[in-house]
Backbone as a ProteinNet text record, in pm:
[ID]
protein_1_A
[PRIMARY]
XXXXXXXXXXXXXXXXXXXXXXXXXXXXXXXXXXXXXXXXXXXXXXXXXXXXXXXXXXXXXXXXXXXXXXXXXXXXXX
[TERTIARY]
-3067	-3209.9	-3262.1	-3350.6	-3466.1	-3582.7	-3667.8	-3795.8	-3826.4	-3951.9	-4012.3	-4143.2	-4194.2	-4335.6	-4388.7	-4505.3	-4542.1	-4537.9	-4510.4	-4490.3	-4549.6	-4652.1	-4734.7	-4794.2	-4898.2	-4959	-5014	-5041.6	-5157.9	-5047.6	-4932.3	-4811.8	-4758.4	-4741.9	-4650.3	-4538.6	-4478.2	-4383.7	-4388.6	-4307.8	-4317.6	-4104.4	-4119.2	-4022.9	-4006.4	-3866.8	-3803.3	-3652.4	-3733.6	-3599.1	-3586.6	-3444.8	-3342.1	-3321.4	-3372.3	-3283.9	-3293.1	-3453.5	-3432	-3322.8	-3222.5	-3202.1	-3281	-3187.4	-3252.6	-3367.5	-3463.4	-3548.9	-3508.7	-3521.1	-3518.2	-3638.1	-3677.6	-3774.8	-3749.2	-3852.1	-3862.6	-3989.9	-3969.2	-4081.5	-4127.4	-4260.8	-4278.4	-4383.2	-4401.2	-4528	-4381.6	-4471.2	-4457.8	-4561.5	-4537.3	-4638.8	-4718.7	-4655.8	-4740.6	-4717.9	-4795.2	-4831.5	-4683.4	-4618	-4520.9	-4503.7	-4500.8	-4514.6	-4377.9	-4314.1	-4267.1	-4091.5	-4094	-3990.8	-3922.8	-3784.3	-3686.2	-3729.5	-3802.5	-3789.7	-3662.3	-3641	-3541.6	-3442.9	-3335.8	-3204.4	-3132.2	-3028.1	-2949.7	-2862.3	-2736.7	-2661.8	-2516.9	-2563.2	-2434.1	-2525.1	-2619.4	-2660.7	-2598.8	-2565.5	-2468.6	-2589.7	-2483.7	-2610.3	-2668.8	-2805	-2850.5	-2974	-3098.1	-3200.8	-3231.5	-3281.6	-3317.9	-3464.3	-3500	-3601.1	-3614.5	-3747.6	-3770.5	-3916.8	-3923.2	-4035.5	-4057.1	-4154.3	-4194.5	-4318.3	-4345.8	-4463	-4475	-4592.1	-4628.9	-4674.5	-4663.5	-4699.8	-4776.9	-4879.3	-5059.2	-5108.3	-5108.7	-5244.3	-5350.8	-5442.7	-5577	-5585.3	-5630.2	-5594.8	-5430.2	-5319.9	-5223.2	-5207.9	-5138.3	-5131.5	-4967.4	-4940.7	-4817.2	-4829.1	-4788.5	-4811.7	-4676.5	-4652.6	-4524.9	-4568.4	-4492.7	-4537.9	-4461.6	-4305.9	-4229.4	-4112.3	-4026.2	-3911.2	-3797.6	-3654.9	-3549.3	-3463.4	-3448.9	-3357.5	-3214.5	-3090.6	-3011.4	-2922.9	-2867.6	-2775.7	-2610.5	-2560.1	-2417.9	-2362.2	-2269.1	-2191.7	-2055.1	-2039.8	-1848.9	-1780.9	-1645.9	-1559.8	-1489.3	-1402.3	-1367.3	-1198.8
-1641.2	-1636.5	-1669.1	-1758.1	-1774.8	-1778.9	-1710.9	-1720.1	-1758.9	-1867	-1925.3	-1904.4	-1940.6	-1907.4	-1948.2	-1899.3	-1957.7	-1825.4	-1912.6	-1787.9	-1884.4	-1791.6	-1822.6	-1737.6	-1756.7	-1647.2	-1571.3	-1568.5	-1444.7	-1392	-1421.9	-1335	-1249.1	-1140.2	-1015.9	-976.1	-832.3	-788.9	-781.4	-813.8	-779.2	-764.3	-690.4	-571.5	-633.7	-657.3	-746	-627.2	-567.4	-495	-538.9	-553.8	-596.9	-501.3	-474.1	-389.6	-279.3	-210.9	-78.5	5	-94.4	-86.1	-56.6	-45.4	-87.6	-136.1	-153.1	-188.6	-302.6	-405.2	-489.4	-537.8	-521.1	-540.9	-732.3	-789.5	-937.6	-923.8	-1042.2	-1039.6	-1217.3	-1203.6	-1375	-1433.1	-1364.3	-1417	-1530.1	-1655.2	-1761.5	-1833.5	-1858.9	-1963.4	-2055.6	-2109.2	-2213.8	-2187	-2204.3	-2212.8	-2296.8	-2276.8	-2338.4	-2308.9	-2406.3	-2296.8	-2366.9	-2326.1	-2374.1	-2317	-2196.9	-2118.4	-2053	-2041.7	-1943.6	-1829.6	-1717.4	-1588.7	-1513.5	-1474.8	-1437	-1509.3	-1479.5	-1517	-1362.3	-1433.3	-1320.2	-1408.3	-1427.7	-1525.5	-1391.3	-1293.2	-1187.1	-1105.8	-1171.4	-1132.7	-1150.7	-1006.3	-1091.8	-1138.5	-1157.7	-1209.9	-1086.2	-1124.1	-1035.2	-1058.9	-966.8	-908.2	-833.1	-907.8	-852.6	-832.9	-718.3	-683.4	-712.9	-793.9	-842.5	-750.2	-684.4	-612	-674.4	-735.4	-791.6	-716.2	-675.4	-649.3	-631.5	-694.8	-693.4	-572.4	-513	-467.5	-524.2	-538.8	-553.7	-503.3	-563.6	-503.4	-630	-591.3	-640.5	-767.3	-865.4	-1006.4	-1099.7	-991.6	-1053.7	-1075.6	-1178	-1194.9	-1223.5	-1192.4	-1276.9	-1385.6	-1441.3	-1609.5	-1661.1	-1632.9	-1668.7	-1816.7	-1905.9	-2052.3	-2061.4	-2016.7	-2000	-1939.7	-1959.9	-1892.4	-1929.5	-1921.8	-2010	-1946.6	-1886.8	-1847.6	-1918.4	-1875.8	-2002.6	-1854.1	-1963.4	-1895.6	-1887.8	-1869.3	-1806.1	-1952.6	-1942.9	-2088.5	-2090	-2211.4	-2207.4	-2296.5	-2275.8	-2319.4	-2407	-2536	-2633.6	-2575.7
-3773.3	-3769.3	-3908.1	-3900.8	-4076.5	-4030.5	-4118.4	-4118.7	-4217	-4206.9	-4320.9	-4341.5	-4421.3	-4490.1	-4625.1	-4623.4	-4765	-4909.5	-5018.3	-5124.3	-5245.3	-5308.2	-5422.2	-5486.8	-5613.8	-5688.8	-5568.7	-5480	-5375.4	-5329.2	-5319.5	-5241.8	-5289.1	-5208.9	-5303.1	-5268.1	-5251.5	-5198.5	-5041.4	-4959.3	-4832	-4773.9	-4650.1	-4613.6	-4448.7	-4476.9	-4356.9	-4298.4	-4194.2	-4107.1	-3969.3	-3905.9	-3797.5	-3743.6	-3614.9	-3494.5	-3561.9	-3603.4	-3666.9	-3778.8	-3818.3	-3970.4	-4099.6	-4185.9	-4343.8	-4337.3	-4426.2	-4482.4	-4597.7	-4628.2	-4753.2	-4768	-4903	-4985.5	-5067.1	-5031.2	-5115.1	-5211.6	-5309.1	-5379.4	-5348.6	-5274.9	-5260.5	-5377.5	-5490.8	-5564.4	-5646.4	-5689.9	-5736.2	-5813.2	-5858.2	-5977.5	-5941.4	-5805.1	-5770.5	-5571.3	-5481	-5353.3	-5318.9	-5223.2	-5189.3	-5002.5	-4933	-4809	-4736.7	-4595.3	-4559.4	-4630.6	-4718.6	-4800.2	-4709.5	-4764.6	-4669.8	-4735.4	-4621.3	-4678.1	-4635.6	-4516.6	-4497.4	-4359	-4412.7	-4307.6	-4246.1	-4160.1	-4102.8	-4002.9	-4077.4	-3997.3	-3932.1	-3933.6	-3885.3	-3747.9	-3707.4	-3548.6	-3442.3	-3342	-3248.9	-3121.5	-3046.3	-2952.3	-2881.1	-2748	-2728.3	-2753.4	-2721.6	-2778.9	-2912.3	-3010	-3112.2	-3165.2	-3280.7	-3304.4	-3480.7	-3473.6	-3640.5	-3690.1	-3777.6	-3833.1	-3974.8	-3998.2	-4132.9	-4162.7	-4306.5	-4327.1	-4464.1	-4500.9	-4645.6	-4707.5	-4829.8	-4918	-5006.6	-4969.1	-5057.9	-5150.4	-5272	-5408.4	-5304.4	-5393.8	-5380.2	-5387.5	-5265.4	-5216.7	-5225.2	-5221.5	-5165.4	-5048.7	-5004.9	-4855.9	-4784.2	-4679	-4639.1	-4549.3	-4518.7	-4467.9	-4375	-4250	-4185.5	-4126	-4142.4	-4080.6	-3955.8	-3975.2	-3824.2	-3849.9	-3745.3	-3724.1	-3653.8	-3700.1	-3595.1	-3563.2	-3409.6	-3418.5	-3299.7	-3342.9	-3332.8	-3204.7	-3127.3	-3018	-3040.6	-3020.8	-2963.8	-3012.6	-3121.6	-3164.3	-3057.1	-3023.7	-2976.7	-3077.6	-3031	-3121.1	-3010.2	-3072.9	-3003.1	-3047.5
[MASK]
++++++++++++++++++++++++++++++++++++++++++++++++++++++++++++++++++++++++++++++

C-alpha cells in the first residue's frame, strides 16, 4: 500500500496507523509545495481487509493534503 500527497511550508506533522496498531508520526513541512509525495508505504500487509487512519496534527493553517492511494493485491510467484 502507498499513499501519496502533497508536502510543503503549510504542512505539518501528521499520524499514519494500520489495522489499529502503532501510531507513526511523519513530518510533511518542506520548503517548497511538492504534491503527488510518498507519504507513507506498507509493503508487509497480508491480504484481506484492512484499516488506514491518517490524521494531521495542526498549528495554525497547516494542512494535510492526500491526492491518492494504491493499494496492490496478493503477488504470485512463477
Amino acid at each position: 500500500m502507498e499513499i501519496y500527497g502533497a508536502v510543503g511550508p503549510r504542512s505539518g506533522d501528521y499520524t499514519v496507523q494500520v489495522d489499529g496498531g502503532d501510531s507513526f508520526t511523519f513530518n510533511g513541512t518542506k520548503s517548497a509545495l511538492v504534491p503527488q509525495t510518498l507519504l507513507y508505504q506498507d509493503n508487509d500487509l497480508g491480504s484481506g481487509t484492512h484499516a488506514v487512519k491518517i490524521s494531521n496534527s495542526p498549528f495554525t493553517g497547516q494542512t494535510l493534503s492526500i491526492d491518492y492511494a494504491i493499494a496492490y493485491g496478493p503477488s504470485s510467484t512463477k
